[in-house]
C-alpha positions as CSV (number, residue, x, y, z in Angstrom):
1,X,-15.5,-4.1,15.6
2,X,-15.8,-2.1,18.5
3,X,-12.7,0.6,19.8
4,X,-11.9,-1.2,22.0
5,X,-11.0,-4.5,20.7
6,X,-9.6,-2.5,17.9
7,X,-7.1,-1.3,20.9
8,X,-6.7,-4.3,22.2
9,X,-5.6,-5.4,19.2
10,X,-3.2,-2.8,18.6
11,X,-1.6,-3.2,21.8
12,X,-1.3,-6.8,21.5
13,X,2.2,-8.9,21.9
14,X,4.7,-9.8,19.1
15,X,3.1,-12.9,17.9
16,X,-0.1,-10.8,17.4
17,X,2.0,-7.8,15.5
18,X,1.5,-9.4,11.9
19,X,-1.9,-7.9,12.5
20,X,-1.3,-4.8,14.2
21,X,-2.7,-2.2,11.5
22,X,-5.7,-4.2,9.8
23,X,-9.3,-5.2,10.9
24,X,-10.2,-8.9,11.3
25,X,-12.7,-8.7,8.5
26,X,-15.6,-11.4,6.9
27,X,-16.6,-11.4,3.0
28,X,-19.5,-9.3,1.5
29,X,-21.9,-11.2,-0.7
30,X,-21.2,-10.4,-4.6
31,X,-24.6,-8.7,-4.7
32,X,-24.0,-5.9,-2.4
33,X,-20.8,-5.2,-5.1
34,X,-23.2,-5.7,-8.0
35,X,-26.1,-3.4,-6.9
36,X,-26.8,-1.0,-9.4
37,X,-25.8,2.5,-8.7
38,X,-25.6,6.1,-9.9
39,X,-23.2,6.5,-12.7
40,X,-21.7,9.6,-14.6
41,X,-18.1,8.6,-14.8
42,X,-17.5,9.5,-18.3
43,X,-19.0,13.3,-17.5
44,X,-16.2,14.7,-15.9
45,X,-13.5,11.8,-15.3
46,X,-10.4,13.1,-14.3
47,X,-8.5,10.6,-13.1
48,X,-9.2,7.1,-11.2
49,X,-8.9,5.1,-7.9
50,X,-8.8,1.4,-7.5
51,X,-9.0,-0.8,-4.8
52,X,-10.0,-4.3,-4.6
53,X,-12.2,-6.4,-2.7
54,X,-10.2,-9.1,-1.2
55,X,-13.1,-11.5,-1.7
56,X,-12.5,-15.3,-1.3
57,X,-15.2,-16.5,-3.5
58,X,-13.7,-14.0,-5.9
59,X,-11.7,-11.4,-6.0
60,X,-12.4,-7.8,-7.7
61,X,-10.9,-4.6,-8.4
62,X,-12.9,-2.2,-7.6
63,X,-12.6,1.5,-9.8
64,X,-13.9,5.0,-9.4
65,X,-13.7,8.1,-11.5
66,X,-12.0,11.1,-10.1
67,X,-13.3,14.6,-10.8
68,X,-12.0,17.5,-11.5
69,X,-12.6,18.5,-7.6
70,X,-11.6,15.3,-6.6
71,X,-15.0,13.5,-5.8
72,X,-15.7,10.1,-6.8
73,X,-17.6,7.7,-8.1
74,X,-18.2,4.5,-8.5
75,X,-17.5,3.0,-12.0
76,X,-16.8,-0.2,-12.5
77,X,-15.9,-3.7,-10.8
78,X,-13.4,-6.3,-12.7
79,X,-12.8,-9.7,-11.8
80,X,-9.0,-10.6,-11.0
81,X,-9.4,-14.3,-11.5
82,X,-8.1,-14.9,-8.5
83,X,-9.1,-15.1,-4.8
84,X,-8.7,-13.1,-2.0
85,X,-8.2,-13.6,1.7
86,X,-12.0,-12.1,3.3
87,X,-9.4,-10.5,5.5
88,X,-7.1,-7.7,5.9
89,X,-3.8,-8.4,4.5
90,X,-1.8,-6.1,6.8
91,X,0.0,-4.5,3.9
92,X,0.7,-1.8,1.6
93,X,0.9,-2.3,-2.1
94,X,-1.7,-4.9,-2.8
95,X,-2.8,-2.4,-5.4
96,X,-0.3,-0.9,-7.9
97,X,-0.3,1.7,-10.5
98,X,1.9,2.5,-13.3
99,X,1.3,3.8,-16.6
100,X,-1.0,1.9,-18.2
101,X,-0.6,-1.3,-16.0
102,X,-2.5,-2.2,-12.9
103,X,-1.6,-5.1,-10.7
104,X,-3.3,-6.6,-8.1
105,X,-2.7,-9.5,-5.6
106,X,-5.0,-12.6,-4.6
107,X,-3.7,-13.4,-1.6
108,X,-6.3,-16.7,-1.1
109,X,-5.3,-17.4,-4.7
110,X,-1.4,-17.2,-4.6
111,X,-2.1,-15.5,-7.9
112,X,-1.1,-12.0,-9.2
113,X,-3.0,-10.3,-11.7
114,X,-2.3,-7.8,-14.5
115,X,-5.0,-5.4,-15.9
116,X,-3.8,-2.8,-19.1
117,X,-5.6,0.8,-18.2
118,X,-7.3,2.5,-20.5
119,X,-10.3,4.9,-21.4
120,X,-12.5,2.6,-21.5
121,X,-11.1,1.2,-18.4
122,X,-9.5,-1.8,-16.9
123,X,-8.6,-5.2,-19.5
124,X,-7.9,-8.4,-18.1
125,X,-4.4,-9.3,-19.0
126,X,-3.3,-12.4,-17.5
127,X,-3.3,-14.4,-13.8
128,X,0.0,-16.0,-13.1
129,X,1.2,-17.7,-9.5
130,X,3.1,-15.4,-7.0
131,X,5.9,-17.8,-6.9
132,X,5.2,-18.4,-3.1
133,X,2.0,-18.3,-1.0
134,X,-0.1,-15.2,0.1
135,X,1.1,-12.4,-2.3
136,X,0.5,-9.2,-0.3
137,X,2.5,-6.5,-2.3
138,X,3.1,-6.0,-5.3
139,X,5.7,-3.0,-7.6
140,X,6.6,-2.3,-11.1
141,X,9.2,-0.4,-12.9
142,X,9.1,-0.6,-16.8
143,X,9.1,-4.3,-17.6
144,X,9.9,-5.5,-14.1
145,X,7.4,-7.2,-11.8
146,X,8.6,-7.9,-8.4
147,X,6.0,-9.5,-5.7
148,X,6.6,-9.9,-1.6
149,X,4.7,-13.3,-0.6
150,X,3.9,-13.8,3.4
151,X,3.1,-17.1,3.5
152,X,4.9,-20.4,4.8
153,X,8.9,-18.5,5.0
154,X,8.3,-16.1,3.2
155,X,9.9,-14.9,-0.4
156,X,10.2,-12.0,-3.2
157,X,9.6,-13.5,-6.5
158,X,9.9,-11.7,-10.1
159,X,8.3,-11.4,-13.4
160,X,8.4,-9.7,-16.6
161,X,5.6,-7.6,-17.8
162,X,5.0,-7.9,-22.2
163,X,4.0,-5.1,-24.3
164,X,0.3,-6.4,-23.7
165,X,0.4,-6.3,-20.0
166,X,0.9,-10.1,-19.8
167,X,2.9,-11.4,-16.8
168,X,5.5,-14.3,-16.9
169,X,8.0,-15.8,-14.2
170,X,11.2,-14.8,-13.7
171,X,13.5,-17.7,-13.8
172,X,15.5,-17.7,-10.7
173,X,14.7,-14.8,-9.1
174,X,12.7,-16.0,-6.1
175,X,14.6,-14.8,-2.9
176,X,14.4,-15.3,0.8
177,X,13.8,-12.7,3.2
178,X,15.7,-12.2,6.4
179,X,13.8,-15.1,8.5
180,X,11.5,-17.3,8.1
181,X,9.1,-15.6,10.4
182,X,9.8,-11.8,9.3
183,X,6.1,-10.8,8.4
184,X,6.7,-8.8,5.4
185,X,4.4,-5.3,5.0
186,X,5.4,-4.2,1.7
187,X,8.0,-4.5,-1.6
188,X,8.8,-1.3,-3.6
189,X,11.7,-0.5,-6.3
190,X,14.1,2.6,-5.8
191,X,16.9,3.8,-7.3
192,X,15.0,3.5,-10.9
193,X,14.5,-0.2,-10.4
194,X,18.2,-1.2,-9.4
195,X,17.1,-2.7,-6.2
196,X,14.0,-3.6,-4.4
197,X,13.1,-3.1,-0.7
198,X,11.1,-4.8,1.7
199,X,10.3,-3.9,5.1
200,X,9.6,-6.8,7.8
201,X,7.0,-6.0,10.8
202,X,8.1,-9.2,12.6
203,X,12.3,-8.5,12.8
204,X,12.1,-4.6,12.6
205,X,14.0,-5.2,9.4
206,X,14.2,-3.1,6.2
207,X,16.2,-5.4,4.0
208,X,16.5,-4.7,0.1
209,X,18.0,-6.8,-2.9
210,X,19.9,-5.0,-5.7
211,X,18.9,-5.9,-9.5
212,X,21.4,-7.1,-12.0
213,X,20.8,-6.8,-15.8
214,X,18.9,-9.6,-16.2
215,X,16.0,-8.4,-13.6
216,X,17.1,-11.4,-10.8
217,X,17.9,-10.5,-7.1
218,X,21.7,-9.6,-6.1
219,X,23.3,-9.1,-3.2
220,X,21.0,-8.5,0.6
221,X,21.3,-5.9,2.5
222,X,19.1,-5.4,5.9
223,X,19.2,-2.5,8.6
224,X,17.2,-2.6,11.8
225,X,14.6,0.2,11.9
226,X,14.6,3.1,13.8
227,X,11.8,1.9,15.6
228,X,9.6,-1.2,15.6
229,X,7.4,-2.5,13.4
230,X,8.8,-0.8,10.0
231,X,5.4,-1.3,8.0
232,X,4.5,0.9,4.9
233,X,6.5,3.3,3.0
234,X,7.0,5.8,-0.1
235,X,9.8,5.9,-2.2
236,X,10.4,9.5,-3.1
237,X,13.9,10.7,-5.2
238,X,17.6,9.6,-5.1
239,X,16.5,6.4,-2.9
240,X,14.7,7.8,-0.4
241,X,12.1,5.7,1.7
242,X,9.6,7.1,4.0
243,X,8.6,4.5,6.4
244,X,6.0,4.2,9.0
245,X,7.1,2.4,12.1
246,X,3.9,1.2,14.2
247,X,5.6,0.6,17.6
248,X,3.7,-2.8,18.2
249,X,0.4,-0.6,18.0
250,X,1.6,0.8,21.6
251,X,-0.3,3.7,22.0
252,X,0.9,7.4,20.7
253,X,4.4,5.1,20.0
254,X,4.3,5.3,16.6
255,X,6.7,7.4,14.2
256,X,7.8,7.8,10.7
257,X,11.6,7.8,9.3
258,X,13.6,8.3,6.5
259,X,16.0,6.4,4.8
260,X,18.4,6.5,2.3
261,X,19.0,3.5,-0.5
262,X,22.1,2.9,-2.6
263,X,22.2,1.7,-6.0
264,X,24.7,-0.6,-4.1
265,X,21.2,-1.9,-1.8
266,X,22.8,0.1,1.6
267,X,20.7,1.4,3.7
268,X,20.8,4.0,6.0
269,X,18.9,6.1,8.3
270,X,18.2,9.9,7.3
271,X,16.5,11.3,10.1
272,X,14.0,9.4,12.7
273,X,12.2,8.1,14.3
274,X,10.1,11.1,14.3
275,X,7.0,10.9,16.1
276,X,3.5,12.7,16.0
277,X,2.1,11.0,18.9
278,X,-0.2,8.6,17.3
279,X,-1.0,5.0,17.5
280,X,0.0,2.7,15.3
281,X,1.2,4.3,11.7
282,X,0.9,2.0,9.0
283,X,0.3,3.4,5.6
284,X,2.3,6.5,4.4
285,X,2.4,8.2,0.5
286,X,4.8,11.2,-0.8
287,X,3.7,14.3,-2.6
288,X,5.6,14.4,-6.5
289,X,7.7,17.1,-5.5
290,X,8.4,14.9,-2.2
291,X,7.5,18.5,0.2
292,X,4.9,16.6,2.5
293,X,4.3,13.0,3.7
294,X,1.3,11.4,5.1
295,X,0.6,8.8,7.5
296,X,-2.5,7.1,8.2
297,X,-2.8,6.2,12.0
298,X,-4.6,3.0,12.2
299,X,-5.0,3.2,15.9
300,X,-5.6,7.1,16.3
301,X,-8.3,7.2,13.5
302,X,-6.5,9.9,12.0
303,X,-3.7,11.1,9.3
304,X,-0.4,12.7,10.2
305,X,1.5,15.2,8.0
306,X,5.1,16.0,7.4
307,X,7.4,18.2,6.3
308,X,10.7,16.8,4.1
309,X,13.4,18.1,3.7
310,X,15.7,18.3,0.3
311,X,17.5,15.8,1.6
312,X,14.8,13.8,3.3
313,X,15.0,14.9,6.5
314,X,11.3,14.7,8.1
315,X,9.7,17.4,11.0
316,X,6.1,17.0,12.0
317,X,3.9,19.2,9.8
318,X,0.4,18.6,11.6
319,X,0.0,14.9,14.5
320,X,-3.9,15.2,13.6
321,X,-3.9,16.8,9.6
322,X,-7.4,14.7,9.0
323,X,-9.8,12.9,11.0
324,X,-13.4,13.9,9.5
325,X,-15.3,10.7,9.0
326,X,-11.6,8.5,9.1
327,X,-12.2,5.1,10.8
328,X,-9.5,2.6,11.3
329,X,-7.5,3.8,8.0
330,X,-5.2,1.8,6.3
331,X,-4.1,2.2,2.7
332,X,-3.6,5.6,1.2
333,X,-3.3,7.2,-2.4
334,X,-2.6,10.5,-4.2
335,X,-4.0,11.4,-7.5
336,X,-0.9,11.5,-10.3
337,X,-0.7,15.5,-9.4
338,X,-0.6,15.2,-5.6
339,X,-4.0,17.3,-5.5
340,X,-5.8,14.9,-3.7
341,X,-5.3,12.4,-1.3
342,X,-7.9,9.2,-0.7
343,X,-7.4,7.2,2.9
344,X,-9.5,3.3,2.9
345,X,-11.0,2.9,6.1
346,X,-11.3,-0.4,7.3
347,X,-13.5,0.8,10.3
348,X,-16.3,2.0,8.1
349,X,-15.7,0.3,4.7
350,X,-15.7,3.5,3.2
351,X,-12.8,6.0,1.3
352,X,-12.1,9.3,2.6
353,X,-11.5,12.5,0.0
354,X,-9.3,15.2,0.5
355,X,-7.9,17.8,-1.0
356,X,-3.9,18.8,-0.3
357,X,-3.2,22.6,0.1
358,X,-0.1,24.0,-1.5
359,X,1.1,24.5,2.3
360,X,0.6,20.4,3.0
361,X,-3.1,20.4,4.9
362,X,-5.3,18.7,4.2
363,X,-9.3,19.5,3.6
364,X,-12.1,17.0,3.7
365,X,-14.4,16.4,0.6
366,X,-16.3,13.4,0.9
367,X,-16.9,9.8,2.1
368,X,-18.0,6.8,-0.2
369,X,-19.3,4.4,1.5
370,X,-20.3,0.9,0.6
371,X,-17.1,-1.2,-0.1
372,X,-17.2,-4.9,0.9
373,X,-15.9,-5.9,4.7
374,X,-12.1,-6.9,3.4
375,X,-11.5,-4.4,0.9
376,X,-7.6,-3.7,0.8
377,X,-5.2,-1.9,-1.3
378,X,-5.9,1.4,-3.0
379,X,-4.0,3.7,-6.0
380,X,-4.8,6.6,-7.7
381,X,-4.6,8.4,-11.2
């Protein structure tokens, strides 16, 4: 796609926003996925990153091995039994890590899938339905499954997660959102699981549902953003949120905020909207010891950085922290230590490498190239 339909896009009207921060994308042919490649993953793995292929004849989860220095590469693909969309999904989360779990969405499927993670690497576990159409998100916290589906009106839907990895259906836990047009962007737990949140592109929503005892949806809360088009965020301590806000795509519009979640499910605003000047922020991750936020800029070809406060209160660290072979970036991961920070970039089909400095900047290490037109979702280990 060329910059400037990508800016076209970006600057496009409120029926177009669902779209705003992904590529219109076609499939890759299983071969190109399949093609053998150099391998020395088990000489000095460190650590893993996932992302998975979004293919509609098939979706895969795609894995790499981290090194030491933060380098990867590639391992290993595993079919999801599911399918994917061949398109962007314009959301974060369709990937998610935790423990020894790994879950991944088939948004062409209506399916989510549950992998155990091991040394050996990832085990097929099960392939249950979303509980709606188009699953696009997807967050654990111990046994608890919850799932943000964008299709038809639009719902949040539970599960419980066995010892095994297995997945099974919440009874009554499925859950409107705020309309039935609110073009969800992601679901995440806070407050150690006692509520879930879900930010909505289409109403400039962030609405969240607490959890009672027995893992179903509570009571809603919902608090207009401090700027449009609340999209991805990072959950960091004590309920705090990080959230990009994409402005409609307009350009330099965009910002990041923080909020602040009750165990009751209020929200609140903590500091924002605070901008860098860049277009169209989408996809944002938070260091462990929650110092520095990132951004990708879907429309700048770049990352932000930010500072945070102790009590979440955000400052512009750096409006341009990365831009060395980035092209349209949308999801981004750190590694379990914060060390390293990996950016997918839709533009180039390709993930970015970087390290993070113990004063928040960023420094570039490499580029893999080669991941199938689609390609969506991305975590680390």
């Amino acid at each position: 796609m060329k910059k400037s339909k990508v800016f076209m896009m970006l600057t496009a009207t409120a029926s177009v926003l669902f779209f705003a921060c992904q590529k219109d994308m076609r499939n890759t042919p299983a071969e190109e996925l399949d093609a053998p490649k150099a391998n020395n993953a088990k000489e000095n793995t460190a650590g893993y990153v996932y992302t998975q292929t979004n293919a509609a004849g098939g979706n895969r989860v795609v894995a790499y091995s981290r090194s030491s220095s933060g380098t990867l590469t590639w391992a290993a693909n595993y079919p999801t039994g599911g399918n994917g969309t061949g398109a962007g999904l314009g959301s974060q989360g369709a990937v998610t890590l935790s423990d020894n779990i790994l879950l991944a969405v088939n948004a062409g499927s209506n399916s989510l899938t549950s992998f155990t993670v091991s040394g050996k690497g990832l085990e097929w576990q099960s392939t249950v339905p979303s509980g709606g159409t188009t699953p696009i998100s997807v967050t654990v916290y111990g046994n608890l499954v919850y799932v943000v589906n964008a299709g038809g009106t639009g719902n949040i839907s539970g599960f419980t997660l066995d010892a095994d990895g297995s997945l099974h259906p919440l009874a009554n836990s499925t859950r409107p959102l705020s309309s039935s047009a609110s073009g969800p962007a992601q679901i995440s737990f806070v407050q150690d699981g006692k509520a879930v949140v879900v930010t909505e592109k289409m109403t400039n929503k962030i609405i969240s549902y607490t959890i009672n005892a027995d893992g179903t949806p509570g009571t809603m809360h919902m608090l207009t953003s401090a700027n449009a088009t609340p999209f991805g965020f990072a959950v960091g301590s004590e309920g705090r949120i990080y959230v990009s806000e994409a402005a409609g795509g307009a350009p330099g519009a965009s910002t990041v905020s923080s909020y602040q979640v009750s165990t009751n499910g209020n929200i609140s605003l903590i500091t924002g909207p605070v901008s860098a000047g860049q277009t169209a922020a989408c996809w944002v991750v938070v260091t462990n010891n929650e110092k520095y936020v990132y951004a990708t800029n879907t429309g700048s070809n770049n990352v932000s950085s930010f500072n945070a406060a102790d009590n979440g209160a955000l400052t512009v660290l750096s409006a341009a922290a990365a831009s060395t072979n980035i092209s349209i970036p949308i999801d981004a991961a750190l590694s379990n230590s914060s060390k390293f920070l990996y950016v997918l970039n839709s533009g180039s089909h390709s993930i970015t490498a970087m390290s993070v400095d113990h004063d928040g900047s960023l420094g570039y290490l490499q580029n893999v190239t080669g991941l199938p037109v689609g390609d969506v979702g991305l975590a680390a280990k």
